[in-house]
N, C-alpha and C positions, 0 to 999 in steps of 0.2 A: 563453546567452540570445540570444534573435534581436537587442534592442537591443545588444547588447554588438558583436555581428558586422556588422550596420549602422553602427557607428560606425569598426569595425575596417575596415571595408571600404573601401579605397583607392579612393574616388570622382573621375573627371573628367569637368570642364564643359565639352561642349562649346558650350552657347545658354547665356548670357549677356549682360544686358544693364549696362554697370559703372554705368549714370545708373539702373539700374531697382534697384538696393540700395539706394539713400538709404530709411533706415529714418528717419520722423517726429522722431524725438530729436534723430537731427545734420541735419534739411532745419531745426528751429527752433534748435539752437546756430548753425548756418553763416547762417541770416538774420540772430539777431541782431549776430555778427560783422561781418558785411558791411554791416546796415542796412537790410537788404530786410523788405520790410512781406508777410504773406503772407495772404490769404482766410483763414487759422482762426484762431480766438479759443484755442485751446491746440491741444498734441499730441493728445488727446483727438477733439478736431474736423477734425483732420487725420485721426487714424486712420477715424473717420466716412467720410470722404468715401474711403475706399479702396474702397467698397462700390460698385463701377462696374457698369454694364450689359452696355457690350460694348466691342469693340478702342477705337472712336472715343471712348469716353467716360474710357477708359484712359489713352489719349492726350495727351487734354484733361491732368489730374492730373498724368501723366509729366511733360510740357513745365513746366507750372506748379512742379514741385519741381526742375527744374534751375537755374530764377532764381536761385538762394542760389549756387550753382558761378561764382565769378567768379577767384578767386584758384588759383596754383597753387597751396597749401596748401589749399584747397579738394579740388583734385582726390585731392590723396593722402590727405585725409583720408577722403574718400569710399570709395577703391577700399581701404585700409588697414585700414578697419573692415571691410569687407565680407571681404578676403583671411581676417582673424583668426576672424570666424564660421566662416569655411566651411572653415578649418584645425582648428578645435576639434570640426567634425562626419566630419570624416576626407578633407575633400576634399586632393586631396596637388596637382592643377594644375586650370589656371583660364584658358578663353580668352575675351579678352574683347569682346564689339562697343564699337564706339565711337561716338557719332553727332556727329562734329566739326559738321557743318554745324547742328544744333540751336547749339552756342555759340556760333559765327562769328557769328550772325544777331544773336548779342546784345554783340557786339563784345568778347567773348572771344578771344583772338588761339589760333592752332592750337602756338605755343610754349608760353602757358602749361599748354594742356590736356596737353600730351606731359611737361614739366619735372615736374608734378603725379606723373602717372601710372607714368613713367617710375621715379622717385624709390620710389613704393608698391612696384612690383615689386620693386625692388632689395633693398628692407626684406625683403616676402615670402619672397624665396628665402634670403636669410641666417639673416632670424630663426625662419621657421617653414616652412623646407625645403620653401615651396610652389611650385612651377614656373609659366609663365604664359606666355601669349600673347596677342596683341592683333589684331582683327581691325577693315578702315578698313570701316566703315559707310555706304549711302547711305541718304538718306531716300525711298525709290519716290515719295512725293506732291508729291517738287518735279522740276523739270526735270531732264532728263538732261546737260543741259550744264551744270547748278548741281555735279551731282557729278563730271563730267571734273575741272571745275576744282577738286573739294575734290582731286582724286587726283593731280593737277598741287601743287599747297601743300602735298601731304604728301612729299613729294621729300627734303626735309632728312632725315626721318623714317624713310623708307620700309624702311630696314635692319628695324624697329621692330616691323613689320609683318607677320604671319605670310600674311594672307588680304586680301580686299574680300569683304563682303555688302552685302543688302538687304534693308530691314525698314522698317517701319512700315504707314502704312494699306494693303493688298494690293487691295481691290478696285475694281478701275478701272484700276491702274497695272500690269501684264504684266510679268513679269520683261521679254522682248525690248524693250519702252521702254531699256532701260539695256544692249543686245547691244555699243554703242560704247567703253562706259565699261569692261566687262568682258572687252572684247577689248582695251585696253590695259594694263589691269591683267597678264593672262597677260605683253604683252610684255614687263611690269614685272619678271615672275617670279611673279608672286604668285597663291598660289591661290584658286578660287572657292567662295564659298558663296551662298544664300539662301535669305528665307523664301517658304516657297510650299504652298500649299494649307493652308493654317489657318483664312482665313477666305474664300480665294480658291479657288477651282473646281481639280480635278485636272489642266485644261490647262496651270495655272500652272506646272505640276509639271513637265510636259515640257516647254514653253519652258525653264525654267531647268536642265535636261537638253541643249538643242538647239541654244536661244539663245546661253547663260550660259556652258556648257560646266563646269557647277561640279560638285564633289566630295563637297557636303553638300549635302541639304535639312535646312533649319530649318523644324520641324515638322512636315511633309507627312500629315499625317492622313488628308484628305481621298483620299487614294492607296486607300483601302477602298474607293471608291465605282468604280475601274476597275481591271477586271481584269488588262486586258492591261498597263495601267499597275504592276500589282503584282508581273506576271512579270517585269516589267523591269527593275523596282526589286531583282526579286531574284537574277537571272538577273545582273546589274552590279554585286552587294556595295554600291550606294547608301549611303552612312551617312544615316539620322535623327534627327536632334536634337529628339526629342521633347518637351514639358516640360507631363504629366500636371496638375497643380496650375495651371498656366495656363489648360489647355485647360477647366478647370473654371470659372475667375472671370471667362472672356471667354465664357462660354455656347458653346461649340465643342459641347461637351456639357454637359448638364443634371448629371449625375453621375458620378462616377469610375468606380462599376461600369459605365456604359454605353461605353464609349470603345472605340477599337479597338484597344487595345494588343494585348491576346492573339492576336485575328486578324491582326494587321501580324506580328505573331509567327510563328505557325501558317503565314504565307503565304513563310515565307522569307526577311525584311528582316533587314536590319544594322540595327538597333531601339539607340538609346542613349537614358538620364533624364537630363533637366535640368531647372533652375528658372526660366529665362527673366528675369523681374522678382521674385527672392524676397521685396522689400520691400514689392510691391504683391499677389501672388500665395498670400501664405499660407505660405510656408517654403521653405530652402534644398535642397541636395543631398539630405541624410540624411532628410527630410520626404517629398521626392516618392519618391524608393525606398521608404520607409517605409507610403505612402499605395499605394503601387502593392503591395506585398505584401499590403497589410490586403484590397483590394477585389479580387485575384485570386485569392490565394490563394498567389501565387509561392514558390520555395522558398529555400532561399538559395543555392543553385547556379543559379536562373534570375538571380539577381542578382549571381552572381560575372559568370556570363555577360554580362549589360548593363556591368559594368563594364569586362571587357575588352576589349567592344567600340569603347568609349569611348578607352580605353587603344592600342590597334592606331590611331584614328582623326585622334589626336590631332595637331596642330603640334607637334612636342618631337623634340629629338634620339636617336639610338636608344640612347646613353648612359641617357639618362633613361627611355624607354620599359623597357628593360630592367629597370633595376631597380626601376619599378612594377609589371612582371611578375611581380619574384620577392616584392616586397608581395602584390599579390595569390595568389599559392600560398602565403601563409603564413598569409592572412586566415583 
């Protein structure tokens, strides 16, 4: 049965956000834990309000359910629950964004957030053989010298660290805004990712190609709209971190059937699924592959495919790649 082989099928994440899992139940156990007062009158009225318009209104929500995230037990409890779903739907590794500078601002120290987190992975891998990685986040809508200095504070850390991205509001802020911060990162060692062209123009796309010098785009949809941009995306093996179910609830597009997936396909891209915010977005791993078979028709060899794209893409040892390889030839 197709369900049976969607769940067998050795999934990894590579767009994840670890604040965009706070699913409604633990954003009101960790308020009332902590004391924090929150805008809904029940879970109920939280889940309401997940009914966003578009990125910025997203946002809004996002920030407002990290308020309850004070304590390191906070954090692992966060990433903890989220690891256990997405171990139960067959995801086998997990990288994660981080967006330190959202908690710094609220005088969460970058010790607690790491001790939190740190601690969830450790669980993950022992108890439910899930592998992980963590990627340092900037937020594009603040200065560019706000995030030098988060990537200076994360030094203690840094071993910790697979990558640096960028994400949040895209339009207005260019990837090249942050060209400073990414070219220390490299000398860091570390590798690039970002989001680009989701809600921002496909020149986004090549800045963070030219600028950024990074190895993933996170999301790059809008890469349909140029041609030449698509032979180069394909002609380069680019990896995409697509995540279908987002691109739905932030109006990218109006419907799943209309999306470019098949054409990014047809055009020759290194195409991989992800869930981006699955607490805010409508469902984890197994959902958006799931959702992406319903509205294309895909077969389940187009979806061994996305996965091992995923799998080749990955931060992880080739210990571990390996024998997600041979997971997947047995799915």
């Amino acid at each position: 049965m197709a369900d049976d082989f969607l769940t067998r099928l050795p999934k990894v994440e590579l767009h994840l956000h670890i604040e965009g899992t706070l699913e409604p139940e633990l954003m009101f156990a960790l308020a009332e834990r902590n004391g924090v007062k929150l805008p809904y009158s029940d879970i109920e009225a939280a889940r309401a309000a997940y009914d966003f318009t578009d990125l910025q209104s997203f946002l809004d929500l996002y920030f407002q359910g990290m308020s309850v995230l004070l304590t390191a037990r906070d954090f692992h409890d966060l990433a903890i629950d989220y690891f256990r779903r997405a171990a139960a739907e067959g995801v086998v590794h997990v990288e994660m964004h981080i967006d330190p500078q959202a908690h710094l601002a609220r005088g969460v120290s970058f010790a607690t957030i790491m001790e939190g987190l740190l601690a969830a992975c450790r669980e993950a891998r022992d108890e439910l053989d899930l592998s992980t990685a963590m990627i340092l986040a900037f937020l594009r809508d603040q200065p560019a010298e706000d995030a030098l200095q988060v990537l200076e504070q994360a030094g203690p850390w840094l071993e910790h660290f697979s990558a640096v991205g960028l994400d949040s509001a895209e339009q207005g802020n260019p990837p090249s805004k942050f060209r400073e911060v990414f070219h220390r990162a490299a000398e860091l060692g570390l590798a690039r990712v970002a989001h680009a062209g989701e809600e921002g123009p496909p020149t986004y796309i090549r800045e963070a190609l030219d600028e950024l010098d990074v190895c993933r785009i996170d999301h790059g949809v809008r890469a349909i709209e140029d041609v030449e941009l698509l032979e180069r995306l394909a002609d380069e093996s680019i990896v995409l971190t697509v995540c279908p179910l987002s691109n739905v609830r932030l109006k990218v597009v109006e419907h799943l059937e209309q999306h470019s997936l098949p054409r990014l396909i047809d055009a020759g891209l290194n195409i991989t699924l992800n869930s981006d915010d699955p607490a805010y977005f409508g469902g984890g791993m197994r959902e958006n592959f799931a959702a992406c078979q319903r509205a294309f028709d895909w077969s389940d060899e187009t979806l061994s495919w996305l996965a091992s794209n995923a799998i080749e893409a990955a931060f992880m040892d080739e210990q571990r790649r390996d024998l997600l390889r041979a997971r997947l030839a047995e799915a």
